[in-house]
C-alpha positions in Angstrom: 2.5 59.5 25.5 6.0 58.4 24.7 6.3 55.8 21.7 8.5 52.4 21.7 12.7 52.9 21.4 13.0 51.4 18.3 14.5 48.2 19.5 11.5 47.4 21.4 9.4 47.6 18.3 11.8 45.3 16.9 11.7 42.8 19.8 7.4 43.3 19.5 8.2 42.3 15.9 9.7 39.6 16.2 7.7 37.9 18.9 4.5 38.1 16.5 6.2 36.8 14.1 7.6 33.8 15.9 4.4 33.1 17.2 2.6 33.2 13.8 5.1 30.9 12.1 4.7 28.3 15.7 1.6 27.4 14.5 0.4 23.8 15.4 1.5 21.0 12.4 -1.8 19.6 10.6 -3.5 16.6 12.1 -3.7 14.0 9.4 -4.7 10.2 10.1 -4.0 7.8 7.8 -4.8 4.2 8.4 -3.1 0.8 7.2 -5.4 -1.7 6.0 -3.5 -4.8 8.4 -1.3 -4.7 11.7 2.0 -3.5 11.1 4.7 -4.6 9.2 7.4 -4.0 7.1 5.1 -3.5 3.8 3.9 0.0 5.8 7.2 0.6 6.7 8.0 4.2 4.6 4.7 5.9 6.6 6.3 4.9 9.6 9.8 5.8 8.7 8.5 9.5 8.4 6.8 9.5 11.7 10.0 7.6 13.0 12.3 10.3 11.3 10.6 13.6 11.6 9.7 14.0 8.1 6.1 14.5 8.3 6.5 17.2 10.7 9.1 18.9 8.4 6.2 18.9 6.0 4.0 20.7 8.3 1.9 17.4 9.0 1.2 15.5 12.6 0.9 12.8 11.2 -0.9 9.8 13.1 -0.9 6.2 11.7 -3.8 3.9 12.8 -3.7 0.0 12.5 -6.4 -1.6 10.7 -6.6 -5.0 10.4 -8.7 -8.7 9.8 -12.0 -7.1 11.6 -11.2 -3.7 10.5 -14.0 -2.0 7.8 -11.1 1.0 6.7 -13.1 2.9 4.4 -16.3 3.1 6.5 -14.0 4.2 9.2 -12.6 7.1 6.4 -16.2 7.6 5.1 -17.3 8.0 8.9 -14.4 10.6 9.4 -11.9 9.2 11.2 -9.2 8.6 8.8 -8.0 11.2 6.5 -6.6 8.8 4.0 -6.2 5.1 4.0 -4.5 2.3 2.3 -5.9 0.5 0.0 -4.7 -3.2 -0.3 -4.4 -2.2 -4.1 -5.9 0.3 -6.8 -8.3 -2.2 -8.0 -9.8 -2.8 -4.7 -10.4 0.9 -4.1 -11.9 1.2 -7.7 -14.7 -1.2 -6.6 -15.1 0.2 -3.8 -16.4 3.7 -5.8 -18.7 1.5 -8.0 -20.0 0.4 -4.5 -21.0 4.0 -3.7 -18.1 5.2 -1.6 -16.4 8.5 -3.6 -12.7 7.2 -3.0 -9.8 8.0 -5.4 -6.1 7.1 -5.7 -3.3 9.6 -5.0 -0.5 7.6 -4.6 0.7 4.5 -5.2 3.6 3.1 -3.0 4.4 -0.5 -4.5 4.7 -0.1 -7.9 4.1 -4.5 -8.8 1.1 -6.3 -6.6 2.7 -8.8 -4.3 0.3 -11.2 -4.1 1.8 -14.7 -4.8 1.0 -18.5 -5.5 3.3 -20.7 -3.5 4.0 -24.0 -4.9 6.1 -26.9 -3.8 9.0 -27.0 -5.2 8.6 -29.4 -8.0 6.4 -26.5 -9.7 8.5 -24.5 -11.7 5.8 -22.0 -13.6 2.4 -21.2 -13.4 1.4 -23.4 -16.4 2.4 -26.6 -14.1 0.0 -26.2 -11.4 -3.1 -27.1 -14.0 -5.0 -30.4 -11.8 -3.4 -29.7 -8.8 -5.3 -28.2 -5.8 -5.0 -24.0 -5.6 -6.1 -22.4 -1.8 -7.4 -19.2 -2.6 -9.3 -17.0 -0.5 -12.7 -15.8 -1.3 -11.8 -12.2 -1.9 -9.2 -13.1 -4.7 -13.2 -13.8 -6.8 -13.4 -9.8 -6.7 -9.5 -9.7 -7.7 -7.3 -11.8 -9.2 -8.4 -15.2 -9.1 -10.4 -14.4 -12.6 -7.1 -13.1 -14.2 -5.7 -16.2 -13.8 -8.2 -18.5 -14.8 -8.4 -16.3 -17.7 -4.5 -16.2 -18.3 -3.4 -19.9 -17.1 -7.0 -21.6 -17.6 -7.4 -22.5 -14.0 -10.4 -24.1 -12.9 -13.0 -23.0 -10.2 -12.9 -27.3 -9.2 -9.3 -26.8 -8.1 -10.0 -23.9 -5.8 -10.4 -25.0 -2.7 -10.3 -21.9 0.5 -7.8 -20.5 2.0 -7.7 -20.4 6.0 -4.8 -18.5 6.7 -3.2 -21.0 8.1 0.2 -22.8 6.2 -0.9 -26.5 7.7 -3.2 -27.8 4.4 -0.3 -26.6 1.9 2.8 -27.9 3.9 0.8 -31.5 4.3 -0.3 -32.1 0.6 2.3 -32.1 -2.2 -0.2 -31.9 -4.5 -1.2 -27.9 -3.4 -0.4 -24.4 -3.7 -2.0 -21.6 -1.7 -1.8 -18.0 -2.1 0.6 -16.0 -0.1 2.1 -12.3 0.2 5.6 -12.2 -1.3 6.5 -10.7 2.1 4.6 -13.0 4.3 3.3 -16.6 4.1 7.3 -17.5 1.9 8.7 -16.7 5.5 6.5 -19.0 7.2 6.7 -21.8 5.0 10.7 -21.4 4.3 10.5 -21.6 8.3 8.6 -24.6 8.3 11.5 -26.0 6.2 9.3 -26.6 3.2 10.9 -25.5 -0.4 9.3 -24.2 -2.4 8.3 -22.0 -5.8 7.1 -18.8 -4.9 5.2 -17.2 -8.6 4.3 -13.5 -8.9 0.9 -12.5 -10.6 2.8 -9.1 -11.3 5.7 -10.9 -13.2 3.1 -12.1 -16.2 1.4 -9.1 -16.6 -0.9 -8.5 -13.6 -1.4 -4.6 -13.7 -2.4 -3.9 -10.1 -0.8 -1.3 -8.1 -0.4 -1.8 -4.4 -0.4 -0.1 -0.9 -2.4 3.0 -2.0 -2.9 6.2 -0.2 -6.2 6.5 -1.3 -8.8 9.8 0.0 -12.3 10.6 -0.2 -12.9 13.0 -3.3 -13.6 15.8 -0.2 -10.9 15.5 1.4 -8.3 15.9 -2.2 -10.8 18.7 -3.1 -10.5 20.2 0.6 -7.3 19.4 2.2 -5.5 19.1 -1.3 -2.5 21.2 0.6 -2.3 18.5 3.2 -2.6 15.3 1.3 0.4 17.0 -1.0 2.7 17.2 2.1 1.5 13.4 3.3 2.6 12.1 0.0 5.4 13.8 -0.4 6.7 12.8 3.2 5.8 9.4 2.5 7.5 9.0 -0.6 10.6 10.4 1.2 10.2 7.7 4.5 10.0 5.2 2.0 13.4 6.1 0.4 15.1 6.1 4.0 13.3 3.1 5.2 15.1 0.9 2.4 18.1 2.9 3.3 18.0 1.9 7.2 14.8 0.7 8.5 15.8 0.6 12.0 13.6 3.7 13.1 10.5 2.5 11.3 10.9 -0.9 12.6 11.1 0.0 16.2 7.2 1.7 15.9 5.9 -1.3 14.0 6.7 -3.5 16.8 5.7 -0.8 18.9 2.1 -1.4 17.1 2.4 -4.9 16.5 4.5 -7.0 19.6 3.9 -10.2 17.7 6.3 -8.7 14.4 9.3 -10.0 14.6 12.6 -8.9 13.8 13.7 -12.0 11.5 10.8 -11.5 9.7 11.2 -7.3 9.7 14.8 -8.3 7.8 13.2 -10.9 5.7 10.5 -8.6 4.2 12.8 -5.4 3.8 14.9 -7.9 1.6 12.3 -8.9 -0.4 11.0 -5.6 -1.5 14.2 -4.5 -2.3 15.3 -7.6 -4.1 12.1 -6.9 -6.2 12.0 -3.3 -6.7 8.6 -3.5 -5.0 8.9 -0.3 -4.2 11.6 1.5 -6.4 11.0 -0.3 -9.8 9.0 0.1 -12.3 7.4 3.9 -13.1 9.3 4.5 -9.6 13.0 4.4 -11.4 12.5 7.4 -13.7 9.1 9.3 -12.2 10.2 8.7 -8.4 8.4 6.8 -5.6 4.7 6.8 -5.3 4.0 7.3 -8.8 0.4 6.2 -10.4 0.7 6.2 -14.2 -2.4 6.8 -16.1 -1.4 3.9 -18.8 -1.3 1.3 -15.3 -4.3 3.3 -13.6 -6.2 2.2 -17.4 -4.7 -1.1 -17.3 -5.8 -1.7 -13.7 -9.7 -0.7 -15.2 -9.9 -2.8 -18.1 -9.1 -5.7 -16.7 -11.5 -5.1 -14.1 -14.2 -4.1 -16.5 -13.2 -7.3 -19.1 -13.6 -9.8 -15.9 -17.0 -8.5 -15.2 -15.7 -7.3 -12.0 -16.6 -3.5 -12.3 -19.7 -2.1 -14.9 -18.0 1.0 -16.7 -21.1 2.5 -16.8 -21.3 3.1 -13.0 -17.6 4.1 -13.2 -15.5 6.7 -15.1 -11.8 5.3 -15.0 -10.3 9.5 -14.8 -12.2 9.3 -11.2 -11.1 6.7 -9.5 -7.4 8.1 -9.4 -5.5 11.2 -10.1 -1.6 12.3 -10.8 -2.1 16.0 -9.3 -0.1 14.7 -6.2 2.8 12.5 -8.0 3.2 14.0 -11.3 5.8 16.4 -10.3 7.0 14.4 -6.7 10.5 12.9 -8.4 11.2 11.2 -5.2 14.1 8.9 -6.6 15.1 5.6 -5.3 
């Protein structure tokens, strides 16, 4: 039997080996915990831009939203990772039996806000008047600052999410989203003081990519390359956020692009995303100092039993330590 020239062995060669390396990107879902806006705007940026698949990742990002339960979706399987509103939610949701832990976390200062008319200048002067606060901010941060201001539970009164009650009575302040409800408002022509919780000491970390212990001890190789990616869409969103911005409204028709501009502002006026840890250690970056700060204040309001929780589980530095993602 007569053997191969040469240069068809070659060609075989190369063929297997072309095929081998084609192999299909890794599925990963990763799901936002509300309907898309500019706070997501970095994991979209990397669909938008190609930079998941350079990681090897196909990366698809499900909405979540008001009616939305995201971690019994993830505990049910059908998210990969999702985003935790903030690393003290996520914590309290492993005391409540579901194994979830931190990897990454991509706003380095909480934005959760009180808006006050503009006669308020600091938190100390809103003592008497009337504070609309929603009932999860009882399981969050609503304790920290009775604690810290001396607020009273008689001058909470809830929050609808809806602007009307605050914008009528002069005498109110409601919570708000840095990025959010101070556009609505500042539309509504009302001025006002806008007062970050992070700003006075408020540890909590926001927009976490946050795993199931299974999936970091399984797919450790893939939830690597997601933060990695996303730490890099995040740096070109801020940069140009046009390709991100086109998918979000592709999600969500009722986002705006006044509103787009308005929130890309304010997280880079801030350094929401890029101060912090996030200057020197890069973007994404969980600190064990902010991870511990994050737990004892949890633990001091009553809000968490350390015996049901060991602070080292409930969040990790494996995937961030070494990312140096710089702004």
């Amino acid at each position: 039997m007569r053997s191969l020239a040469p240069s068809l062995v070659g060609a075989a060669a190369i063929a297997l080996f072309a095929a081998a390396s084609a192999h299909a990107d890794d599925k990963f879902t990763y799901m936002t915990n509300w309907y898309a806006q500019a706070e997501h705007g970095g994991f979209y940026q990397a669909v938008a831009q190609g930079i998941y698949k350079k990681h090897g990742l196909d990366v698809t990002i499900k909405m979540g939203g008001p009616q939305v339960n995201i971690t019994q979706m993830m505990a049910a399987g059908q998210a990969d990772c999702i985003m935790g509103s903030s690393d003290i939610q996520m914590m309290q949701v492993r005391e409540g039996g579901v194994p979830v832990v931190n990897v990454a976390a991509f706003m380095q200062k909480d934005p959760q806000v009180l808006i006050a008319h503009e006669d308020v200048k600091k938190f100390e002067d809103l003592k008497g008047k009337t504070l609309l606060i929603g009932a999860q901010a009882n399981r969050g941060y609503w304790p920290w600052l009775k604690a810290k201001f001396g607020f009273t539970d008689e001058q909470a009164r809830p929050y609808t999410f809806n602007i009307q009650p605050f914008v009528a009575d002069k005498n109110a302040a409601q919570q708000g989203y840095l990025t959010s409800e101070p556009y609505a408002i500042q539309k509504a022509g009302v001025k006002t003081t806008v007062l970050m919780f992070s700003d006075h000491g408020y540890p909590s970390y926001a927009v976490t990519v946050s795993c199931m212990d299974k999936t970091v001890k399984e797919r450790s190789k893939q939830v690597a390359a997601f933060v990695k990616a996303s730490a890099e869409g995040w740096k070109s969103y801020l940069a140009d956020p046009a390709p991100a911005n086109a998918l979000i409204k592709k999600d969500n028709p009722n986002m705006t692009d006044e509103q787009l501009a308005y929130s890309v502002a304010k997280l880079k006026e801030l350094g929401m995303i890029t101060g912090g840890d996030a200057a020197k250690q890069g973007i994404g970056v969980i600190t064990d100092a902010r991870a511990k700060a994050s737990y004892d204040f949890l633990v001091s309001a009553k809000l968490l039993d350390p015996a049901k929780v060991d602070v080292a589980k409930t969040y990790t530095t494996e995937f961030v330590k070494d990312l140096k993602v710089l702004p």
